[in-house]
C-alpha positions as CSV (number, residue, x, y, z in Angstrom):
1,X,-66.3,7.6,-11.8
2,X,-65.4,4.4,-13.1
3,X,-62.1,5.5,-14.4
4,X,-61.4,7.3,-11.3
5,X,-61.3,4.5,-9.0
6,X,-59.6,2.1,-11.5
7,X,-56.6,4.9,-11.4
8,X,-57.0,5.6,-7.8
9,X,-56.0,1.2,-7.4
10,X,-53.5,1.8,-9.7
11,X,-51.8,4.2,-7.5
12,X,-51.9,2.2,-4.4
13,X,-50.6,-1.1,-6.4
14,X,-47.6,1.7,-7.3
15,X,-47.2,2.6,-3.5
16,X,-47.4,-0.6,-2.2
17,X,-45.0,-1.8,-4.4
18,X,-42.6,0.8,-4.5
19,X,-42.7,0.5,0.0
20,X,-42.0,-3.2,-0.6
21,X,-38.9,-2.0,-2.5
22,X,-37.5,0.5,-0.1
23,X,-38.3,-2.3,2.7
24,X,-36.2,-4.7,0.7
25,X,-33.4,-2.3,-0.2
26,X,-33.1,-1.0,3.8
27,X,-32.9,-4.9,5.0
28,X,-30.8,-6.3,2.3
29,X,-27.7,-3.5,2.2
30,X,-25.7,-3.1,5.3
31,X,-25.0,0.4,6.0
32,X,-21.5,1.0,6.9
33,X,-21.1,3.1,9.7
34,X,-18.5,6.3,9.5
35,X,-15.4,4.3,11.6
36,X,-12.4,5.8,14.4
37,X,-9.2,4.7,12.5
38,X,-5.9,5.3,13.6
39,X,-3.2,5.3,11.4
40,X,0.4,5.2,13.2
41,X,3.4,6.0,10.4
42,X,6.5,6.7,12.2
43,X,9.5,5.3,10.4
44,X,11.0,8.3,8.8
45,X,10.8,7.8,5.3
46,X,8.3,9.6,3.5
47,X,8.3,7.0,0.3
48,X,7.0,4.6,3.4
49,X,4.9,7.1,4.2
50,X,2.9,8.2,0.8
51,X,1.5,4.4,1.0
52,X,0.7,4.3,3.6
53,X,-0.8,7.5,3.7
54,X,-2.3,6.6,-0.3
55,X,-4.8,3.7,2.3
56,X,-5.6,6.6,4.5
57,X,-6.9,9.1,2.0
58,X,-8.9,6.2,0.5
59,X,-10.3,5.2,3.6
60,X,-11.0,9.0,4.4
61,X,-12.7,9.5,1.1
62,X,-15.5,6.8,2.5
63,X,-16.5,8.7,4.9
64,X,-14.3,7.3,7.7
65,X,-12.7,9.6,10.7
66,X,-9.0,8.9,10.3
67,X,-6.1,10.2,12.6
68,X,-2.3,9.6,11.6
69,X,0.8,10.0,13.6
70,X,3.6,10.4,11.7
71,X,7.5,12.1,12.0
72,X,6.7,14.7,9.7
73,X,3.8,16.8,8.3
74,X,1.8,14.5,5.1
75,X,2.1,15.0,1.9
76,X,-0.9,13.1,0.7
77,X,-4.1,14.6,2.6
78,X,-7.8,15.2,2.8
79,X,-10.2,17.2,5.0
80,X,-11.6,13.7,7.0
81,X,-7.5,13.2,8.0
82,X,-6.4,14.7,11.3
83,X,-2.3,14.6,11.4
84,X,-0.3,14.3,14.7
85,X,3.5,15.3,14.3
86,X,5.5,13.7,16.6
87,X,9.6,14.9,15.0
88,X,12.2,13.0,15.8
89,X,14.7,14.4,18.0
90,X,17.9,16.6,16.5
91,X,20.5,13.9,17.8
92,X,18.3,11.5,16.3
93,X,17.9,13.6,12.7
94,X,21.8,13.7,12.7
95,X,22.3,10.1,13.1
96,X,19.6,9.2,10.8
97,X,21.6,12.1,8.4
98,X,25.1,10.1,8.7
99,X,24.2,7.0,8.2
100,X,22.2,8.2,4.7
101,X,25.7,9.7,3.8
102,X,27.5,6.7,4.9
103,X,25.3,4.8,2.4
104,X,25.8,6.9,-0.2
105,X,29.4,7.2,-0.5
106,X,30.2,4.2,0.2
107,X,29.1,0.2,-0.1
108,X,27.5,-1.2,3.7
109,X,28.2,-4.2,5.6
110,X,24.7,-5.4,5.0
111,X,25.5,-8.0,7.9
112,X,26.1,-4.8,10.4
113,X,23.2,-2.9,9.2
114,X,20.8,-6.2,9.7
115,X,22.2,-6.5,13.4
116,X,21.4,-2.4,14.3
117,X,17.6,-3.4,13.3
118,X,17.9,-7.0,15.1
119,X,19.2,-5.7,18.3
120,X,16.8,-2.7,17.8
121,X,19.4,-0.1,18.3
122,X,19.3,1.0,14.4
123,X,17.9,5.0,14.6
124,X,15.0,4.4,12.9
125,X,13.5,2.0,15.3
126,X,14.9,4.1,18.2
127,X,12.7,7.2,16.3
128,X,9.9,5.1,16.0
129,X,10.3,4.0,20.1
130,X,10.7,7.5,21.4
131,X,7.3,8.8,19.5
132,X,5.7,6.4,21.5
133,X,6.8,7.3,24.2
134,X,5.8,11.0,23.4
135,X,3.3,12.9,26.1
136,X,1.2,14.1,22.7
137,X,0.8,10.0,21.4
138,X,0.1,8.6,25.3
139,X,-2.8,11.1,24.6
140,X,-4.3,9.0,22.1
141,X,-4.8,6.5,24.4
142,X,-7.7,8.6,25.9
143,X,-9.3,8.4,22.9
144,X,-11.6,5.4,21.3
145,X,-10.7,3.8,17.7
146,X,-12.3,1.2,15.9
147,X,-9.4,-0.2,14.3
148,X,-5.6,0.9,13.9
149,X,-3.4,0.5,10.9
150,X,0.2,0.3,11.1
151,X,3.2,1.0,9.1
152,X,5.5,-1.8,9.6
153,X,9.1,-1.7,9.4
154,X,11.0,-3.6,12.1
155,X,9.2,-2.3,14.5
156,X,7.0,-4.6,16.0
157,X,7.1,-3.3,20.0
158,X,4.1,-0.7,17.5
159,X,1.9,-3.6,18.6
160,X,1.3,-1.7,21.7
161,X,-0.8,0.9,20.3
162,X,-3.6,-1.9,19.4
163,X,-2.9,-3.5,22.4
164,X,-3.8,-0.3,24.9
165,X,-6.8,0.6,22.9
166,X,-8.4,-2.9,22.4
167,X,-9.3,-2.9,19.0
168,X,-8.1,-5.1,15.4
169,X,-4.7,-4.3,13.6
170,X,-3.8,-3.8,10.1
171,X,-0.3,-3.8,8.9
172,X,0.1,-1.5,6.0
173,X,3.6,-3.1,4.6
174,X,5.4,-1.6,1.2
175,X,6.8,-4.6,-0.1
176,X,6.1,-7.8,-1.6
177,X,5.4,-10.6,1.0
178,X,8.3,-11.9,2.8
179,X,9.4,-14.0,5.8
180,X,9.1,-10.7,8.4
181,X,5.5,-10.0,7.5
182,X,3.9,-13.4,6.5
183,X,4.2,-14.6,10.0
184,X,1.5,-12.2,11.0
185,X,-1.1,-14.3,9.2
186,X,0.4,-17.6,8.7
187,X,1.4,-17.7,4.7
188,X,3.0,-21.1,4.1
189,X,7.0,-21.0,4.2
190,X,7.6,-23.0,0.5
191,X,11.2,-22.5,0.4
192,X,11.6,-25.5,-2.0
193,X,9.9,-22.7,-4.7
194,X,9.6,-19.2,-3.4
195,X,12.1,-17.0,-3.3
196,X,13.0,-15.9,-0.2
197,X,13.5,-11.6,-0.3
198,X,17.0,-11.5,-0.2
199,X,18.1,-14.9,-2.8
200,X,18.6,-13.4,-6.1
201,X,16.1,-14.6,-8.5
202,X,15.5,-14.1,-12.3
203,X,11.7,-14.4,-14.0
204,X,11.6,-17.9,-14.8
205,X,14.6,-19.6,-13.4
206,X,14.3,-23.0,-12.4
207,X,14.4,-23.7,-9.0
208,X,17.7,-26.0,-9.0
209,X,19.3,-27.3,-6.0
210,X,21.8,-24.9,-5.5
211,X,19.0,-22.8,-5.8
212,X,17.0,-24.2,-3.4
213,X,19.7,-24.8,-1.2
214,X,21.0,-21.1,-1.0
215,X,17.1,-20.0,-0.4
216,X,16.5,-22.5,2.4
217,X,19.7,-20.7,4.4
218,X,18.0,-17.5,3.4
219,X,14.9,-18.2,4.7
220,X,15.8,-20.1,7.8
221,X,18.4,-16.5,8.2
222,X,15.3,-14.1,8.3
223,X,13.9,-16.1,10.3
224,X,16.3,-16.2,12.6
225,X,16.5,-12.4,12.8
226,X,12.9,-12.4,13.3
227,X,13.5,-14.4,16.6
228,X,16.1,-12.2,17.7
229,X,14.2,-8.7,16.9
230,X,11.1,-10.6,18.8
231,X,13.7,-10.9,22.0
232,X,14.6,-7.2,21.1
233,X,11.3,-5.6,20.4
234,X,9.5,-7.9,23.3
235,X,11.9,-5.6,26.0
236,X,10.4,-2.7,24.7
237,X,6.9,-3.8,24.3
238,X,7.2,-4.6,28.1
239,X,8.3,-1.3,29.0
240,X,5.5,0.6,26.8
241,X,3.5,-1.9,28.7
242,X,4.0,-0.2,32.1
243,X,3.8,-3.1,33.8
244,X,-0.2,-3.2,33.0
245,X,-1.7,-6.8,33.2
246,X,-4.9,-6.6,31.6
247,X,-2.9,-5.8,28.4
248,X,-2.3,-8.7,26.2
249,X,1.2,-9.7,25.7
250,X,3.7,-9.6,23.0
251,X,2.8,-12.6,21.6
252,X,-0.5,-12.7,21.9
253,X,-0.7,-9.5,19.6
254,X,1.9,-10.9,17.2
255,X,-0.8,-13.7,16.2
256,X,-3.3,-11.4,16.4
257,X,-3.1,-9.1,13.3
258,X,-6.4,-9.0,11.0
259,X,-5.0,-8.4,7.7
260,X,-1.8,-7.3,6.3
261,X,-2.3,-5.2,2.9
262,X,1.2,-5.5,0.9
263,X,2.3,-3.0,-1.9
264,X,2.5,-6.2,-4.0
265,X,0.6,-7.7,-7.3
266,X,1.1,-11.5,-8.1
267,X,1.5,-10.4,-11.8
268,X,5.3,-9.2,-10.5
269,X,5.6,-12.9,-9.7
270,X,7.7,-15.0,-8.2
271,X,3.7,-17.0,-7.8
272,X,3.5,-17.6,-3.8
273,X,0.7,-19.3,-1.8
274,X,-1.0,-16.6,0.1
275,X,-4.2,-16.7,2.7
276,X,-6.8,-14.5,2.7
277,X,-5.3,-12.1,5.4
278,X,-2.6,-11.2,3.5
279,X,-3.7,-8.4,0.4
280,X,-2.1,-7.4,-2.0
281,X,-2.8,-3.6,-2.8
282,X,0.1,-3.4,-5.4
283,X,0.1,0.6,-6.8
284,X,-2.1,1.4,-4.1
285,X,-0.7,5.0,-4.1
286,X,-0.8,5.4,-7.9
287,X,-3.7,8.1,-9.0
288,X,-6.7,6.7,-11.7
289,X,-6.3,10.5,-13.1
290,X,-2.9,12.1,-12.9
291,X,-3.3,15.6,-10.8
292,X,-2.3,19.1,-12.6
293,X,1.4,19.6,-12.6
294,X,2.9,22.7,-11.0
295,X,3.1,25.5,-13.5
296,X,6.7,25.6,-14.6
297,X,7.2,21.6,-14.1
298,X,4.0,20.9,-16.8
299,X,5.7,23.9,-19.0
300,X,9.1,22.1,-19.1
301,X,7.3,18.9,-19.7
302,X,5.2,19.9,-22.3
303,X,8.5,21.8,-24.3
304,X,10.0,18.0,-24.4
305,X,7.9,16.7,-27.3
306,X,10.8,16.5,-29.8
307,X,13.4,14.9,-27.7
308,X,11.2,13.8,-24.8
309,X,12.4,14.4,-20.8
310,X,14.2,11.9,-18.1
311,X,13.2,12.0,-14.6
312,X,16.0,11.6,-12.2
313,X,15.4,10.6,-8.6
314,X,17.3,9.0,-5.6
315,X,14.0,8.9,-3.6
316,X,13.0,10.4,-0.6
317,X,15.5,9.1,1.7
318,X,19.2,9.4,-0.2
319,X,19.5,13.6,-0.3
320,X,22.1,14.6,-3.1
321,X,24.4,15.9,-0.6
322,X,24.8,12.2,0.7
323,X,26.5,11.4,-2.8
324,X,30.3,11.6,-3.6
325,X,30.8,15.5,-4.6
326,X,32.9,13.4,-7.7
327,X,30.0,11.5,-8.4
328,X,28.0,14.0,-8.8
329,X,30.1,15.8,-11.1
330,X,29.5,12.4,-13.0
331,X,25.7,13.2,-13.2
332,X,25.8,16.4,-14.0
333,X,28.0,16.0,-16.9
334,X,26.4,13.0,-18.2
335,X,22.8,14.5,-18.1
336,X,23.3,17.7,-18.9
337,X,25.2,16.8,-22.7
338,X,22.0,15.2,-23.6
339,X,19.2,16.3,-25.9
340,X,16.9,15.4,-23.5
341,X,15.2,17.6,-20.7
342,X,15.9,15.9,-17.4
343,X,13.7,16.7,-14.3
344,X,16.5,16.4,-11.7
345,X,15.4,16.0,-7.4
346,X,17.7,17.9,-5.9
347,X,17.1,19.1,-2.2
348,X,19.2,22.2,-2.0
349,X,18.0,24.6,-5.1
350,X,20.8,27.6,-3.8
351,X,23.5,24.7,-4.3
352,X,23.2,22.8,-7.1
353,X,25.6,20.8,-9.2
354,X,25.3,23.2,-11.9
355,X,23.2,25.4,-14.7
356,X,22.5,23.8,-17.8
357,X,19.4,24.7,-20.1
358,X,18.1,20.9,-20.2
359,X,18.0,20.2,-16.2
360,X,15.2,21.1,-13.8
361,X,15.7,21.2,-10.3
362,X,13.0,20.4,-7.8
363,X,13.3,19.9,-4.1
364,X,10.5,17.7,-4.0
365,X,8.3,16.0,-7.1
366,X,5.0,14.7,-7.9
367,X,6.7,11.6,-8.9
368,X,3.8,9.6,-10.2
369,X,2.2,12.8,-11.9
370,X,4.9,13.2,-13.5
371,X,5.6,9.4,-15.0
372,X,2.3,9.8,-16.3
373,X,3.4,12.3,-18.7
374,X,3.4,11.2,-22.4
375,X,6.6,13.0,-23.3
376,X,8.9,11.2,-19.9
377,X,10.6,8.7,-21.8
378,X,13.3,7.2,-18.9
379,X,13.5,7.0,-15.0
380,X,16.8,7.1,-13.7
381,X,16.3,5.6,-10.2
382,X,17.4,4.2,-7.1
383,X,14.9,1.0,-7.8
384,X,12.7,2.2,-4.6
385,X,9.5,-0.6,-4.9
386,X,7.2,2.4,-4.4
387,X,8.8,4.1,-8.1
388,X,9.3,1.1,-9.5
389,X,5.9,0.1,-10.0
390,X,4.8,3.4,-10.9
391,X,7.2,3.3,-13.8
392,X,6.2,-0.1,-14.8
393,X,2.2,0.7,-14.3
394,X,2.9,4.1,-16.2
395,X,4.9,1.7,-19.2
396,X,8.7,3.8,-18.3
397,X,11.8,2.5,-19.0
398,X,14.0,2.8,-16.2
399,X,18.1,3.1,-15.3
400,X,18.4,1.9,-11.6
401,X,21.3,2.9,-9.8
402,X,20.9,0.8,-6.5
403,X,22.1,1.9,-3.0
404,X,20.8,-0.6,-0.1
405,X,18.5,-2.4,1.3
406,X,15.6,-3.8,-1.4
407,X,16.9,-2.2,-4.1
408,X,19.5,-4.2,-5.5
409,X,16.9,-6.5,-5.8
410,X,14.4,-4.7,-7.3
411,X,17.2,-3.6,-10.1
412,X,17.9,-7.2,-10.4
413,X,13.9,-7.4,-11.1
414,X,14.2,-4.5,-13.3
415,X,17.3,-6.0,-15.8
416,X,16.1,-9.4,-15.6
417,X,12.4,-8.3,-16.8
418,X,13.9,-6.0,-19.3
419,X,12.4,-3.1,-18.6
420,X,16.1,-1.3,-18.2
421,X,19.3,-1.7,-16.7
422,X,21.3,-0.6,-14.3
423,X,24.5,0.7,-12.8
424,X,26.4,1.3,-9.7
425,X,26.4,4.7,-8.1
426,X,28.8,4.0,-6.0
427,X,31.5,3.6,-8.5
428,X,30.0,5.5,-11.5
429,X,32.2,5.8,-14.7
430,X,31.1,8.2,-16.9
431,X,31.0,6.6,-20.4
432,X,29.2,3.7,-18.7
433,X,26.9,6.1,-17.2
434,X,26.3,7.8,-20.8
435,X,26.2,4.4,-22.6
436,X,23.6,3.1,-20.5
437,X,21.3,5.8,-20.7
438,X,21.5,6.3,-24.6
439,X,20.7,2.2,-24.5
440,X,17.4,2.4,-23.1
441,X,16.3,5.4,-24.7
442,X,17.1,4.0,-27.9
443,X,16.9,0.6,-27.8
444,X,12.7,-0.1,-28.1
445,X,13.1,-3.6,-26.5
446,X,13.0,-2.0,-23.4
447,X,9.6,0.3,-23.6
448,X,8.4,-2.5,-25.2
449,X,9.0,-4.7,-22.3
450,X,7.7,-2.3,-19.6
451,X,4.3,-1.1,-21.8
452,X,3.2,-4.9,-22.0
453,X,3.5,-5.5,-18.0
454,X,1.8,-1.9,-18.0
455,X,-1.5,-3.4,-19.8
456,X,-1.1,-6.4,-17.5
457,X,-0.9,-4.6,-14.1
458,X,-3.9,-2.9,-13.5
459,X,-6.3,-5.8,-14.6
460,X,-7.5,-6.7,-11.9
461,X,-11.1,-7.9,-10.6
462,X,-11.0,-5.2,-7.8
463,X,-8.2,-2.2,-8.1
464,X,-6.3,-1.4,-5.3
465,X,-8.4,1.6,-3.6
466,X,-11.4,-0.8,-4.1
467,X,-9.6,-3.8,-2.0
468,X,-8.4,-1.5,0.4
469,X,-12.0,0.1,1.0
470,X,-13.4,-3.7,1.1
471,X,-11.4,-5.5,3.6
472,X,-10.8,-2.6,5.8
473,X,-14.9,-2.7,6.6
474,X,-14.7,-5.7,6.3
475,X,-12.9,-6.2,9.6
476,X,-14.6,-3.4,10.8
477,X,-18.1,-5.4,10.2
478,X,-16.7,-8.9,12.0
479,X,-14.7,-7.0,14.5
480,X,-11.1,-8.2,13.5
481,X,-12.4,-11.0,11.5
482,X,-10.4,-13.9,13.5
483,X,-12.1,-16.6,11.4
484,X,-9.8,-15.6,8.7
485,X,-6.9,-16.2,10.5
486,X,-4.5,-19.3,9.6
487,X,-3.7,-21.7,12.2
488,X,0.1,-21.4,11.4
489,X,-0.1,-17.8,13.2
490,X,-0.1,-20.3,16.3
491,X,2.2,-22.5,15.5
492,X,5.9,-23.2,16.1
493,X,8.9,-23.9,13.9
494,X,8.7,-27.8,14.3
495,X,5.0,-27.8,14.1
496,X,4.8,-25.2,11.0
497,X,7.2,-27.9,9.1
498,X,5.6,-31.2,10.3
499,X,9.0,-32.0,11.7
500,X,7.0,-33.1,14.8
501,X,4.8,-35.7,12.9
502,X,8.0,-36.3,10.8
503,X,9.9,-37.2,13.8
504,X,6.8,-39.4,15.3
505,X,6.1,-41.2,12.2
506,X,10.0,-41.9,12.4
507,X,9.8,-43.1,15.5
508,X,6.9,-45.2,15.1
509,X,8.5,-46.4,12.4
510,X,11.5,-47.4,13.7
511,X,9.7,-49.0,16.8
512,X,8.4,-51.3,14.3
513,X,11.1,-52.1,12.4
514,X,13.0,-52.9,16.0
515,X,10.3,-55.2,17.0
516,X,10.0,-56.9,14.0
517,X,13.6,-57.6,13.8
518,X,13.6,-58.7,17.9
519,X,10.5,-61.1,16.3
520,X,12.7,-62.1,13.4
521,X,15.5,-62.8,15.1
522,X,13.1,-64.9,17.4
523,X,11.2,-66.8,15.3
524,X,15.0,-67.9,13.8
525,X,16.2,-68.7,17.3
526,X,12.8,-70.5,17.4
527,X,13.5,-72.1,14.4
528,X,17.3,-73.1,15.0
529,X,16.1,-75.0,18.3
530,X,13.6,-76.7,15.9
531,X,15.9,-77.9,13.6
532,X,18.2,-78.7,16.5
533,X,15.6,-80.9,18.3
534,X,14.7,-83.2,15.0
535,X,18.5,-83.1,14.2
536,X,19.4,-84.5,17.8
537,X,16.0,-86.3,17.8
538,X,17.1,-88.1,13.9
539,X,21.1,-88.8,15.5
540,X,19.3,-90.8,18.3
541,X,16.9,-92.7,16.1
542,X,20.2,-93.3,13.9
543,X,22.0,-95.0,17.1
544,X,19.4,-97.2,17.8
């Protein structure tokens, strides 16, 4: 009997304390609650797009409701996602179409192509304006969201969308920080030592005056052309607005943005200041465990072991019949002479630049998957940021072959870190071409290179899906988290600079300086009549 109740206690000590536990576990751990999230992705290229879309399928894998308007159906999905396909218009497909070939045959004014997007008549942001316009996206609006997430790319009238339903905004941006997208949540301006986007830089160059001076126009330039677009965009804003009042205004939503994740790592350096709104989510879209290649792809792979396989890719945007029919010819020659396999993207499979037992043609390619691949041993590419870091994270050597916008950078980046080199599509020689390739393959310097920055990379506290997942519910828990945001969101050009207390503290300054000369010069006039007096006063004594 004894032993019976002494066990009996001994149970209800075991309840009690395992009640206390769950008690303490339900009131210490915030559940967090399945969220409405809107993910608007209309700029028409699909490299944009798999980011983007790489923060959607993460968010949709927590158990969040996501919906995402985009141009085109996605690539990267997930059964939580629900896609709205707004296409662009034909006209608009066939502009988009000839300014691509435009690019590719020829070098662009890059000051005509900044004042398209400045002026907001560029195709892409006329795309992106007409979607929202669209019967099908002004039925969103019926709908209620939690939060919305855009994909920024001069196209700030988006705004809108957040503004109609009343709830936080993410910007989901592909690049590094810069001037357009630092605004948003006020990263300091230090132009005396960060690169600005477009100043050529070199890993550890020293920030001479020249230097310094040539990045200061830069940077004063973009921002410039921010102002402009902001006159641009604002007219459009307006007119998405419908004339409703109780919608806050263009400016109000411009310094209203909760967090802005960047396809960025500060291990890619230049070493900026940043705040805490601005993330950096840098290989966001690269998978932890490669998926399964497609049959034939993983079979032509895997037949590479002696000589190893090339990838070759312009990216999502340039199609090879935007290239010089000549310059192809180039390619084609070049690559297929060589003992390696090369994967080759190529859009048209019924026309393509020719047979030859070592090239594969795809229309379109897991591109990471693939650089994953022990036996790819070179990426020939267009220096897109989105391939770029998946080579580097995946330890490839790369050739870039630059065409516009970031990418002459990010092949500066790419010779200047020595993980490749590059040459120019545009006027391809083909010894050059052929040269170059057998240098990196051959050459170790170059995987070397690339393989240390790969071990580098990923070592981080939190990887990128992890941040993503944090600070996403994290706004989501504080409702847009405005304590987080930096006073310089509200802040003007003089103010942002201290040209204002500058100009006081000169003035003060000089106020002082002006009265104590006006004292000076009395206390000598003071001092003359002094003088003057015993002089006269000494004369008369002398006459007497």
């Amino acid at each position: 009997m004894k032993y019976y109740c002494y066990t009996m206690g001994d149970r209800s000590k075991l309840i009690v304390v395992a009640l206390m536990a769950l008690i303490a576990i339900t009131t210490s751990v915030q559940p967090v609650q399945s969220a409405n999230i809107l993910g608007v992705f209309l700029s028409p290229s699909p490299s944009h797009i798999i980011v983007h879309m790489s923060i959607m399928k993460t968010l949709a894998e927590q158990g969040h409701n996501v919906t995402v308007v985009s141009g085109e159906k996605l690539k990267v999905t997930h059964e939580n996602i629900h896609n709205i396909i707004i296409e662009p218009s034909e006209e608009h497909k066939r502009e988009l179409e000839q300014e691509l070939s435009a690019m590719g045959g020829k070098k662009q004014n890059d000051f005509e192509l900044m004042l398209k997007f400045v002026m907001g008549n560029h195709v892409m942001t006329k795309i992106q304006y007409d979607a929202l316009r669209n019967e099908r996206f002004q039925s969103i609006y019926e709908s209620k969201f939690d939060l919305v997430i855009l994909g920024y790319f001069v196209n700030s009238f988006q705004f809108i969308v957040p503004a109609k339903l009343n709830c936080p905004v993410i910007i989901s941006w592909t690049g590094p920080p810069m001037e357009t997208v630092n605004r948003f949540v006020g990263v300091p301006p230090e132009i005396t030592y960060v690169p600005s986007t477009f100043t050529p830089y070199k890993n550890g160059e020293s920030l001479s005056f020249g230097f310094r001076m040539l990045n200061a126009f830069m940077s004063y330039t973009l921002h410039l052309f921010d102002a402009i677009m902001d006159n641009s965009f604002h007219s459009y804003y307006k007119t998405l607005a419908e004339g409703d009042p109780t919608i806050r205004s263009y400016s109000q939503m411009l310094a209203n943005v909760s967090l802005v994740f960047c396809n960025s790592h500060f291990s890619e350096g230049p070493i900026r200041p940043l705040v805490p709104g601005l993330v950096e989510i840098g290989g966001i879209q690269i998978k932890e465990k490669p998926d399964p290649l497609p049959k034939e792809l993983e079979k032509f792979l895997n037949a590479s072991n002696k000589n190893g396989a090339i990838l070759f890719s312009l990216g999502s945007n340039m199609k090879g019949s935007n290239i010089k029919p000549a310059t192809i010819q180039i390619l084609f020659k070049v690559l297929s002479s060589l003992e390696q396999n090369v994967i080759w993207k190529w859009e048209d499979l019924a026309n393509t630049p020719g047979n030859a037992s070592n090239i594969f043609y795809q229309k379109w390619l897991p591109q990471d998957d693939i650089l994953a691949h022990p036996n790819l041993k070179l990426f020939i590419t267009h220096a897109g940021k989105g391939g770029m870091v998946e080579a580097t994270y995946h330890g490839v050597p790369m050739v870039a072959m630059p065409i516009f916008a970031d990418q002459p950078l990010n092949a500066a980046k790419i010779v200047s870190s020595g993980y490749g080199t590059q040459v120019d599509i545009l006027n391809l020689k083909e010894d050059d071409f052929r040269a170059t390739i057998l240098e990196v393959l051959n050459n170790p310097v170059y995987r070397n290179n690339v393989q240390k920055f790969a071990k580098l990379y990923p070592d981080r506290p939190l990887s990128a899906r992890e941040s993503v997942v944090y600070w996403v519910e994290y706004v989501l828990r504080h409702h847009g988290a405005a304590h987080m945001q930096s006073p310089l969101v509200r802040m003007n050009f003089i103010q942002s600079s201290g040209l204002d207390v500058f100009f006081a503290y000169f003035a003060i300054l000089y106020a002082l300086w002006r009265l104590a000369k006006l004292a000076l010069a009395n206390l000598c006039k003071l001092i003359r009549k002094v003088r003057e007096s015993f002089k006269s006063k000494r004369e008369k004594l002398k006459k007497q």
